[in-house]
DOBAKOL-48544 format. One record per residue (C-alpha): x, y, z; residue number from 0. Coordinates in nm, 2 decimals, padded with zeros to 4 digits, always signed. Layout:
      c1      c2      c3    i
       X       Y       Z  NUM
...
end
This chain:
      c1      c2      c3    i
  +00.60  +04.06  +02.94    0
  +00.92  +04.25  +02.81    1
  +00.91  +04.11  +02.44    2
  +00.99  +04.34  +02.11    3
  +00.64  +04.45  +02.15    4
  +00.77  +04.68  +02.41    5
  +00.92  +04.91  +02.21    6
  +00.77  +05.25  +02.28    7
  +00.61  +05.42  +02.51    8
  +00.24  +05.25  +02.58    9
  -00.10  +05.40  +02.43   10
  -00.27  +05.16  +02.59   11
  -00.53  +05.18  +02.90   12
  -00.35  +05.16  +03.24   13
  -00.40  +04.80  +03.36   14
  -00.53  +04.79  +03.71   15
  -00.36  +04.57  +03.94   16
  -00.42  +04.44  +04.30   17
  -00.26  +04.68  +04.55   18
  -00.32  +04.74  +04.91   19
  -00.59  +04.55  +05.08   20
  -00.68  +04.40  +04.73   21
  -00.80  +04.71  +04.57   22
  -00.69  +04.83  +04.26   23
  -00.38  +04.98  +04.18   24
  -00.29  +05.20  +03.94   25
  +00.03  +05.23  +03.73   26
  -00.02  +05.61  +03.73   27
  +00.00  +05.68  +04.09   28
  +00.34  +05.57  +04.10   29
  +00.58  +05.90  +03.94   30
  +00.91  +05.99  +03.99   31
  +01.22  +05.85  +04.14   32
  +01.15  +05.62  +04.47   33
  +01.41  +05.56  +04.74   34
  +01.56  +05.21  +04.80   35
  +01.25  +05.05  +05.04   36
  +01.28  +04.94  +05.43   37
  +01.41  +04.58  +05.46   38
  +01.05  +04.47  +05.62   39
  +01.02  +04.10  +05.86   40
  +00.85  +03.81  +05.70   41
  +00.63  +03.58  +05.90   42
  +00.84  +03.28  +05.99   43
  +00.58  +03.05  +06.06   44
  +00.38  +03.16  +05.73   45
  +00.42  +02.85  +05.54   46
  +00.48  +02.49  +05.66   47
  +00.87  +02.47  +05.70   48
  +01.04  +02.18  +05.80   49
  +01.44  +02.05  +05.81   50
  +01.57  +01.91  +05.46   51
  +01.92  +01.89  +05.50   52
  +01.96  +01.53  +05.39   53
  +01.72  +01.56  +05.09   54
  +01.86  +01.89  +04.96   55
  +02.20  +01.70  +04.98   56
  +02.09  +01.44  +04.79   57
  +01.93  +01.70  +04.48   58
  +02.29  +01.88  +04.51   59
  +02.45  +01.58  +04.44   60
  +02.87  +01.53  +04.48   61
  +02.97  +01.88  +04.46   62
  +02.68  +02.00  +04.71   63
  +02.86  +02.34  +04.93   64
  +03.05  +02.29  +05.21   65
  +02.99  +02.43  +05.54   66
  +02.72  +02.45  +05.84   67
  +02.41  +02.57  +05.65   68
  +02.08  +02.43  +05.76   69
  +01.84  +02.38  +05.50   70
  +01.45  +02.42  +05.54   71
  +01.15  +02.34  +05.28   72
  +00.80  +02.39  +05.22   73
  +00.50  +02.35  +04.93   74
  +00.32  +02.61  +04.84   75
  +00.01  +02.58  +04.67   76
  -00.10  +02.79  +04.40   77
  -00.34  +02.88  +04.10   78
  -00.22  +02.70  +03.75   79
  -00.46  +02.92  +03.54   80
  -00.40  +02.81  +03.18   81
  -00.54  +03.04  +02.95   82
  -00.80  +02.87  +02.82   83
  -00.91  +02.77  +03.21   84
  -00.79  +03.10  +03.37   85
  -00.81  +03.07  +03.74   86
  -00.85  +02.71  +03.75   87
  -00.67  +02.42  +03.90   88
  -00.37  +02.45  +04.18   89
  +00.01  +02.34  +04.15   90
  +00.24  +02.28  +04.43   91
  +00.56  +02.50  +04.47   92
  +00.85  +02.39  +04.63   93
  +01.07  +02.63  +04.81   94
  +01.34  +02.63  +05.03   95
  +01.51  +02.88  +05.31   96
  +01.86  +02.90  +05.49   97
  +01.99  +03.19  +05.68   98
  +01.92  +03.37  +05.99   99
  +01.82  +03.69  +05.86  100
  +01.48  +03.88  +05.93  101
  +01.37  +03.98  +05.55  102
  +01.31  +03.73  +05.28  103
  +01.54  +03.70  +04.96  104
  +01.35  +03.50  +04.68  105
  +01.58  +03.35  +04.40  106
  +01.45  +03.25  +04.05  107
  +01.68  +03.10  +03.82  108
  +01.63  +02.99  +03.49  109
  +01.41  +02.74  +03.37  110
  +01.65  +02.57  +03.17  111
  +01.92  +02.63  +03.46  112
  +01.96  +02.43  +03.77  113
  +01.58  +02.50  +04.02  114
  +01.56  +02.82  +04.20  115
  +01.61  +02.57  +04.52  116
  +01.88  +02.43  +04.46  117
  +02.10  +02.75  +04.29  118
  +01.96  +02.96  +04.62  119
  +02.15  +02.69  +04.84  120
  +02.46  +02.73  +04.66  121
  +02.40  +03.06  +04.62  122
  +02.37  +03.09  +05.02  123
  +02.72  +02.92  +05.04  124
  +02.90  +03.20  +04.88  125
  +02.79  +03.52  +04.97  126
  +02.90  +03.77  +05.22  127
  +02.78  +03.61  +05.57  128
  +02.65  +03.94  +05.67  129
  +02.41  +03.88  +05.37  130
  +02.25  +03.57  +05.54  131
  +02.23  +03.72  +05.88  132
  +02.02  +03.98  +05.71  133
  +01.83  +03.79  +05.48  134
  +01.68  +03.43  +05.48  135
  +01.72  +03.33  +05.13  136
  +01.40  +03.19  +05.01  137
  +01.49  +02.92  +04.68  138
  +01.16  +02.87  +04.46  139
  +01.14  +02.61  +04.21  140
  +00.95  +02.79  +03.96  141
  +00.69  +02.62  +03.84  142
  +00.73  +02.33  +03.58  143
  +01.12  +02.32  +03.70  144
  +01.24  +02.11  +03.96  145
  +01.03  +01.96  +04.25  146
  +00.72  +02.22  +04.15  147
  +00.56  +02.02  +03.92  148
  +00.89  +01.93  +03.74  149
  +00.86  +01.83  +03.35  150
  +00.96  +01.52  +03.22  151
  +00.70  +01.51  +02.88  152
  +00.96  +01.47  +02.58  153
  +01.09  +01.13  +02.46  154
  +01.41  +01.04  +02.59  155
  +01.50  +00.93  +02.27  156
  +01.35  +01.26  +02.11  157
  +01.54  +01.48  +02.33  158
  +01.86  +01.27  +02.30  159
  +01.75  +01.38  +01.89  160
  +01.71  +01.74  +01.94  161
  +02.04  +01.75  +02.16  162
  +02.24  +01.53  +01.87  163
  +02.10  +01.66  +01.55  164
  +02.45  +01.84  +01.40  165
  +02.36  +02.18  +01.31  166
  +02.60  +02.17  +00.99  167
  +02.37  +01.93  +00.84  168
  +02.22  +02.05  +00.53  169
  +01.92  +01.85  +00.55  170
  +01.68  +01.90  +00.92  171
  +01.37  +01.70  +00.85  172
  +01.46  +01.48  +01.15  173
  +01.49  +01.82  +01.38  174
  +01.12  +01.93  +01.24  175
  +00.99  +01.54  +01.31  176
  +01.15  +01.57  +01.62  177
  +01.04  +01.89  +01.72  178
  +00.71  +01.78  +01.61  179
  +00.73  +01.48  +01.85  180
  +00.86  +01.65  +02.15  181
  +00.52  +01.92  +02.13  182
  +00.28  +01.61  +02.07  183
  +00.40  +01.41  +02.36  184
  +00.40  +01.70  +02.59  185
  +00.07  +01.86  +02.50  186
  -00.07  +01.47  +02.51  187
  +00.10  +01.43  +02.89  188
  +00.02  +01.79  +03.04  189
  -00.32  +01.82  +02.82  190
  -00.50  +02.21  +02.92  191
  -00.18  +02.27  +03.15  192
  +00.11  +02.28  +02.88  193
  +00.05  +02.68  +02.88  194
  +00.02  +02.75  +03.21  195
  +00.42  +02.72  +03.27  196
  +00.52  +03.08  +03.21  197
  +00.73  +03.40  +03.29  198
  +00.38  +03.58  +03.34  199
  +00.22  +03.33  +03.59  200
  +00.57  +03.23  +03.78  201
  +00.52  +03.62  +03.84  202
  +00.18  +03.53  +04.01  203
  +00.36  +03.32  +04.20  204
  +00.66  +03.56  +04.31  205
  +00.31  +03.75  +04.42  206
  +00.14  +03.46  +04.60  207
  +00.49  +03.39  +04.80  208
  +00.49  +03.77  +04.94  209
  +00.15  +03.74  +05.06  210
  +00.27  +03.45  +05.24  211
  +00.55  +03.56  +05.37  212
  +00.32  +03.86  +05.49  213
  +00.63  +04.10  +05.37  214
  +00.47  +04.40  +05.25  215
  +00.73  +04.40  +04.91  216
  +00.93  +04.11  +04.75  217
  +01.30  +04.17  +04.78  218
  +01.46  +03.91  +04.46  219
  +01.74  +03.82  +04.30  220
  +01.67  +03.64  +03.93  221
  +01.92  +03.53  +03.78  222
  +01.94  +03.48  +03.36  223
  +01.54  +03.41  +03.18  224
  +01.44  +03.42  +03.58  225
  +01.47  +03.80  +03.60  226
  +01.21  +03.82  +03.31  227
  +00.97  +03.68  +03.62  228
  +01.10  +03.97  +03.81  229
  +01.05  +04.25  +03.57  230
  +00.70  +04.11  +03.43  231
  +00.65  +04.09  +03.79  232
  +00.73  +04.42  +03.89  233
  +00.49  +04.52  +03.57  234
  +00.16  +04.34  +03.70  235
  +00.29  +04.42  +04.08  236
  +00.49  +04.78  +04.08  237
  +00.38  +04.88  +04.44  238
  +00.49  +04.54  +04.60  239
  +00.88  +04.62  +04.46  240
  +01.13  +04.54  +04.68  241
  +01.52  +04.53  +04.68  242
  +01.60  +04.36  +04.36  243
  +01.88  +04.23  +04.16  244
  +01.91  +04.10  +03.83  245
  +02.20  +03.90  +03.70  246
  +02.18  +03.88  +03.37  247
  +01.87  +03.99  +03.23  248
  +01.68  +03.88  +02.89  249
  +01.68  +04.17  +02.59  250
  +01.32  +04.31  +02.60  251
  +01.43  +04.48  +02.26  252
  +01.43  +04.16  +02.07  253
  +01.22  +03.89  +01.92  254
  +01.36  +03.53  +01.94  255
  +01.53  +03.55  +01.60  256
  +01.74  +03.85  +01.76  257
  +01.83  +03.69  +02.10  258
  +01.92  +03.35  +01.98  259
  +02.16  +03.52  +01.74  260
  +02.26  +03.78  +01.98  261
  +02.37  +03.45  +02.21  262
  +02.57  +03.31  +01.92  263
  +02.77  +03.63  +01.86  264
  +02.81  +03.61  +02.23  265
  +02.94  +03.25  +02.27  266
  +03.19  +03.29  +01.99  267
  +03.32  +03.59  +02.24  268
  +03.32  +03.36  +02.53  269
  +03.51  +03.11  +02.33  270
  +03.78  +03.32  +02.26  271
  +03.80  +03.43  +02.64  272
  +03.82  +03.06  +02.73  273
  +04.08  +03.03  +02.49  274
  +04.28  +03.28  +02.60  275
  +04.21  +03.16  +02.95  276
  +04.37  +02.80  +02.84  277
  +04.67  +02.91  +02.65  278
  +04.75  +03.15  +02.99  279
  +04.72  +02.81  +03.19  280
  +04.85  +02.60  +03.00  281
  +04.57  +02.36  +02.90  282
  +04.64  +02.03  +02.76  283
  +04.46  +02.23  +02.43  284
  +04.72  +02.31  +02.16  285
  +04.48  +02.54  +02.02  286
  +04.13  +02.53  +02.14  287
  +03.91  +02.63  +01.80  288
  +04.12  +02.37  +01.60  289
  +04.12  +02.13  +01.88  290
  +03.71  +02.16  +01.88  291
  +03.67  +02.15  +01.49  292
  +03.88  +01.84  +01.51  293
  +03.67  +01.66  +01.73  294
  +03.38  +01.76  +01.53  295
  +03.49  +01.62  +01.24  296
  +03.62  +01.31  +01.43  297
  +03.24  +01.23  +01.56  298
  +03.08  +01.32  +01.23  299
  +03.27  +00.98  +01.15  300
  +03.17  +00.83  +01.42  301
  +02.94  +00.91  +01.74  302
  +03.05  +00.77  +02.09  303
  +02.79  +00.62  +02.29  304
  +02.63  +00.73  +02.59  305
  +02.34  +00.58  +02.81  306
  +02.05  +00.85  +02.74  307
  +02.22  +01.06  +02.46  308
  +02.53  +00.96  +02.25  309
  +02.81  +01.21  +02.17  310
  +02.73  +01.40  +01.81  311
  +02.84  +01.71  +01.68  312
  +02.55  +01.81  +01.83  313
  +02.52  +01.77  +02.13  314
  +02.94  +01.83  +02.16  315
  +02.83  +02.21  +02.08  316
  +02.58  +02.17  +02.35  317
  +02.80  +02.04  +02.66  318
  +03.06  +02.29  +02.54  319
  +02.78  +02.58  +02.56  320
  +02.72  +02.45  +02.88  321
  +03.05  +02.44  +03.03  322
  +03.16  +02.77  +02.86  323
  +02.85  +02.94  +03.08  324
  +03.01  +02.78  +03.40  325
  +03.33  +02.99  +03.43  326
  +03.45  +02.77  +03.74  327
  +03.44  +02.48  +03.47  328
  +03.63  +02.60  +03.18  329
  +03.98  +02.36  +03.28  330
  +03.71  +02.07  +03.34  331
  +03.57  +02.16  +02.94  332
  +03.95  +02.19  +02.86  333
  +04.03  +01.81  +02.97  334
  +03.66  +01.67  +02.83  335
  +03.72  +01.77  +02.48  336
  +04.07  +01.67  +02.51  337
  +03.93  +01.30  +02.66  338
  +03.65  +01.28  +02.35  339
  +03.93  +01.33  +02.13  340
  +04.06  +01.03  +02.27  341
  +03.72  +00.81  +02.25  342
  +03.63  +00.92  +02.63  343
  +03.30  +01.12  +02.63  344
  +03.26  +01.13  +03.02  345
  +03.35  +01.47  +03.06  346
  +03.15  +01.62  +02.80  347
  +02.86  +01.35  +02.89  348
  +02.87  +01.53  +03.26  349
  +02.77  +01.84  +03.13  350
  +02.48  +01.70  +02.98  351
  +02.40  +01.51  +03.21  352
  +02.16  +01.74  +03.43  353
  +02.00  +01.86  +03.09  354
  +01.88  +01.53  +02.96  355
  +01.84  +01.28  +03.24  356
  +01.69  +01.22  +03.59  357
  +01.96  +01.35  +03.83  358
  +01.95  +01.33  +04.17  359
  +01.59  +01.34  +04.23  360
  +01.55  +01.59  +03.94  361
  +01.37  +01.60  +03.64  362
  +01.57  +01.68  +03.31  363
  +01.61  +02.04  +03.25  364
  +01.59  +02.03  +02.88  365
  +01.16  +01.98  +02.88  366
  +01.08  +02.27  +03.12  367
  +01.38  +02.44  +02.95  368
  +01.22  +02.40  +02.59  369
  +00.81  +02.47  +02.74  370
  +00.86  +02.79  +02.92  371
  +01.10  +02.88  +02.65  372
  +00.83  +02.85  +02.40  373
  +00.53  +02.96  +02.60  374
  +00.75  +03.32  +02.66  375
  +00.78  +03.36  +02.32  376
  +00.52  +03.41  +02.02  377
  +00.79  +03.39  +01.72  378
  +00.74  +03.09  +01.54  379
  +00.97  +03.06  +01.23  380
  +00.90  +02.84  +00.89  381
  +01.15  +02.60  +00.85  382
  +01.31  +02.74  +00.50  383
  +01.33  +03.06  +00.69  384
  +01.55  +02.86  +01.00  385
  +01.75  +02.69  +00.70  386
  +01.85  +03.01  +00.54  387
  +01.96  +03.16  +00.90  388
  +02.14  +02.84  +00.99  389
  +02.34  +02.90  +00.71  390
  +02.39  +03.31  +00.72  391
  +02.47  +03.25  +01.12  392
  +02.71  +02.97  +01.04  393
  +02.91  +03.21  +00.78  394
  +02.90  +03.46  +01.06  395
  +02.97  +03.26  +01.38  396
  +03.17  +02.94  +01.26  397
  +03.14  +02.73  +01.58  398
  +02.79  +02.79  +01.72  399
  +02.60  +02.98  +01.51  400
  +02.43  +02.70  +01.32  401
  +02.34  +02.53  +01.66  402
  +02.12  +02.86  +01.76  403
  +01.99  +02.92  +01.43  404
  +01.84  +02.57  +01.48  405
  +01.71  +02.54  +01.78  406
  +01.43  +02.80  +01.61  407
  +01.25  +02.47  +01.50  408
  +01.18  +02.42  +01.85  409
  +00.93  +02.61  +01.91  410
  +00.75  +02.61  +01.55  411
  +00.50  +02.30  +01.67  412
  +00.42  +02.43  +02.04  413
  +00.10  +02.67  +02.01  414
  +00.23  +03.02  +02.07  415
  +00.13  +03.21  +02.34  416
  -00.15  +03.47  +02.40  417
  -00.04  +03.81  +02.47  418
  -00.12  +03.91  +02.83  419
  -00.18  +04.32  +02.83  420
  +00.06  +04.52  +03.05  421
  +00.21  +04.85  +03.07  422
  +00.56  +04.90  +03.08  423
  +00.72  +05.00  +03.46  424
  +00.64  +05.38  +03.47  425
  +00.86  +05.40  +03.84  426
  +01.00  +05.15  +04.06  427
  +01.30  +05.19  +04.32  428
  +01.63  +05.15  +04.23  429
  +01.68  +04.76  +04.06  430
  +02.06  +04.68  +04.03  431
  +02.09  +04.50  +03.64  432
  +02.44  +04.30  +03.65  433
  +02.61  +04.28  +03.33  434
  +02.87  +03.97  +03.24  435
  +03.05  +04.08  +02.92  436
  +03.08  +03.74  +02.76  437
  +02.76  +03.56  +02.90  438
  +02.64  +03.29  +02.62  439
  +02.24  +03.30  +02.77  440
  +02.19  +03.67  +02.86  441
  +02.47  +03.85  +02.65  442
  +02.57  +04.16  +02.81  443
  +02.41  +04.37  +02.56  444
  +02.04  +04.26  +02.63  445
  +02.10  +04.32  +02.99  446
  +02.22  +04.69  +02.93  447
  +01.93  +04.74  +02.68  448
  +01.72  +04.55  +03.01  449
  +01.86  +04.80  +03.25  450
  +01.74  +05.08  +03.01  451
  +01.40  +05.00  +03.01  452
  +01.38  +05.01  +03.40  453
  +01.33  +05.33  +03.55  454
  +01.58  +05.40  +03.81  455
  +01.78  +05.06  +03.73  456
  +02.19  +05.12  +03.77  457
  +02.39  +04.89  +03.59  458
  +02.70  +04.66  +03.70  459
  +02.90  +04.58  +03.39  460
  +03.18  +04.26  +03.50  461
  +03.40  +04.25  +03.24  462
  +03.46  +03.88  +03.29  463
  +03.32  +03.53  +03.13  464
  +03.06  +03.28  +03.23  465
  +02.67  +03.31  +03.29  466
  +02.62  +03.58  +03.57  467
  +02.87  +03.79  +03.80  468
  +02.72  +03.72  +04.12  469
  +02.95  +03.57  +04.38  470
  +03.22  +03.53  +04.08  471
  +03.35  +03.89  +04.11  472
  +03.42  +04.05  +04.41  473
  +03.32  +04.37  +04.28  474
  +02.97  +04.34  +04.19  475
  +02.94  +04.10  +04.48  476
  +03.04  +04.36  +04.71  477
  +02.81  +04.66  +04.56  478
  +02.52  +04.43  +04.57  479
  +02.56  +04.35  +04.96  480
  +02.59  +04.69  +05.01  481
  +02.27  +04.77  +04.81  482
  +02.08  +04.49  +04.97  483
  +02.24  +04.54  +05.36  484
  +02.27  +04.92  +05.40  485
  +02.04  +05.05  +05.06  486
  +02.36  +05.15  +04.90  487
  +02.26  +05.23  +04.57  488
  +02.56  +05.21  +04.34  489
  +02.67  +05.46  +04.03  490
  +02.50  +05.36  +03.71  491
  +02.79  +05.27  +03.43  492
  +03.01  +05.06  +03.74  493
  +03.30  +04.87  +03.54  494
  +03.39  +04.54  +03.78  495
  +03.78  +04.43  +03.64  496
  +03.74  +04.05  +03.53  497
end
């Protein structure tokens, strides 16, 4: 995988890897640029498809897209390999299609984000149409996440703990007992599978899904930690690369210390933007920074109750995180803080909502969130070590630096993960890396150093707010159609207006 290991070129062996007809491939026959490759035909009738309209309606919810789309799913089975059983046991995928379109699209989102089903649904109802009379857009739940195995292990009154602890607290015993109780109730409910849910065996599965869909290369979008699948997949699979788009992509520069504080630096950014954004609209937010240190103070005196969490300090930084990655919901996170000023927590509550409870027919996101998260990463801090950050970062980045600082306690109980071998990409065709300039998961900087790494990648740099560009500007929206429609590669450095 792309991890601070990375840095440098490789001295290692060249790893062999399945190509044509299941022989061996080798990273060194690939050299040099490559062109953008045919749009090949998938096999329609590959995979047991039937009509699901009603029950992906149901997992959208109230604000599933409007329109005519019709909705089709399927199972696919494949390999769990843990580590210490590699090769053993099987998993069911779920996945979904829509569109008319002749060439497959996969769409992997980000574990902690809404399933690669469902965001590939809504994702269908805002492209271009010619993009769906192209493609059929294939939605994968990647493993561990949605209805794929979905991960419900941790306590719900241990996650509501992790999501309420207050990061300004000086003293986080609680967070290390509860981080200690989140790892021993998952490891006791998944037993030998716990580290099979992973960036390097979802890639497996990107792999399993082309072979399916007999297309002779994977044409993907990921979106956020899901286009870590797609670059550790075109690592183990760099002959099978098709079109591919990454929006928002991880920093393979950094350890976890680095990204989670790179994110805080970022969502102070996007705070400022949302700010600015309010006081242009007139939001019932006198000044938003006050406003939100206010109401921080207010619940430190008293929490407001909620059915599976309550609202803390806490987990008030967390819904606002949430809502400042959503740009379409920044007036809806204007009105819920200025409603929990006022004793009513339902607006902040409905951004946490997804991440903590059973919602329509899904499982929370936080768990699979919180496992994949850890199994992607081997940095494991001591906790005196996460004390002294939490109070450097909260110096440096008043409102949410704290709250990333701790959420390295996490991880420290989860075994960490062993390092799987792989060469970096030595030549692939032209990737398109999209940039968001105040993104608070994949901050804009780790997607240019991301792009950098890629040979051939161009980067898209939006110079707007929110997690992703995709479908939000018109700009990059329109490159990418042309990229993926008429193999439009466009110039690296592109600035998108916000």
């Amino acid at each position: 995988m792309l991890t601070a290991c990375s840095a440098g070129p490789s001295t290692r062996p060249v790893i062999a890897v399945k190509g044509g007809e299941n022989q061996p491939f080798d990273q060194s026959a690939l050299a040099g640029p490559q062109p953008v490759p045919p749009l090949g035909e998938f096999k329609e009738d590959s995979l047991a498809w039937s009509a699901c309209n009603e029950q992906m309606k149901d997992r959208l919810g109230a604000d599933a897209p409007q329109g005519d789309q019709t909705y089709e799913c399927s199972r696919m089975t494949v390999v769990l390999d843990p580590p210490g059983r590699p090769g053993r046991g099987t998993l069911g995928i779920a996945l979904m299609r829509v569109g008319t379109g002749k060439s497959a699209l996969v769409v992997v989102n980000d574990p902690g984000g809404e399933p690669g089903t469902l965001k590939a649904a809504r994702l269908a109802a805002a492209l271009p149409k010619e993009v769906l009379s192209t493609f059929t857009i294939i939605g994968m739940d990647r493993r561990g996440t949605g209805r794929s195995d979905g991960m419900s292990c941790v306590p719900q009154a241990t996650r509501a703990q992790l999501v309420e602890y207050d990061p300004a607290e000086t003293e986080q015993s609680n967070l290390v007992v509860a981080a200690g109780e989140a790892s021993q109730e998952c490891v006791l409910d998944l037993e030998g599978r716990l580290t099979a849910f992973d960036s390097w065996r979802a890639a497996a599965d990107l792999e399993r899904l082309r072979d399916s869909l007999g297309s002779d290369r994977l044409n993907a979008l990921g979106f956020g930690e899901g286009s870590r699948v797609i670059t550790t997949y075109a690592q183990r699979y760099p002959n099978r690369i098709g079109r591919t788009v990454l929006d928002g992509a991880p920093d393979p520069a950094l350890d976890q210390v680095g990204v989670l504080e790179s994110r805080a630096v970022a969502a102070e950014a996007t705070f400022e933007a949302f700010a600015r954004d309010c006081k242009t609209r007139g939001c019932a937010l006198a000044n938003p920074r006050e406003d939100v240190s206010a109401l921080l103070t207010q619940l430190r005196n008293g929490r407001l109750r909620g059915e599976y969490v309550d609202l803390t300090p806490g987990s008030a930084l967390n819904a606002i995180l949430l809502g400042l990655a959503d740009r379409a919901r920044w007036p809806a996170l204007a009105d819920a803080v200025v409603k929990a000023r006022a004793g009513d927590a339902s607006g902040l509550f409905a951004l946490l909502d997804p991440v903590v409870n059973d919602l329509d027919e899904n499982p929370p996101r936080f768990d699979a969130g919180l496992i994949i998260g850890c199994n992607d990463t081997s940095t494991r801090i001591p906790p005196d070590r996460v004390k002294a950050l939490a109070a450097d970062w909260q110096g440096k980045y008043a409102l949410f630096g704290a709250v990333f600082a701790r959420r390295l306690l996490h991880c420290n109980p989860f075994p960490p993960p062993k390092a799987e071998k792989v060469d970096p990409v030595k030549s692939a065709p032209p990737i398109v890396v999209l940039s968001t300039a105040n993104d608070v998961s994949t901050p804009a900087p780790g997607s240019e150093h991301a792009a950098q790494r890629l040979p051939g990648a161009v980067l898209i740099g939006w110079q707007g707010s929110g997690h992703g560009a995709l479908t939000l500007s018109g700009c990059a929206t329109t490159a990418v159609k042309d990229y993926l429609i008429e193999a439009k590669v466009p110039s690296n450095g592109t600035v998108c207006p916000p």
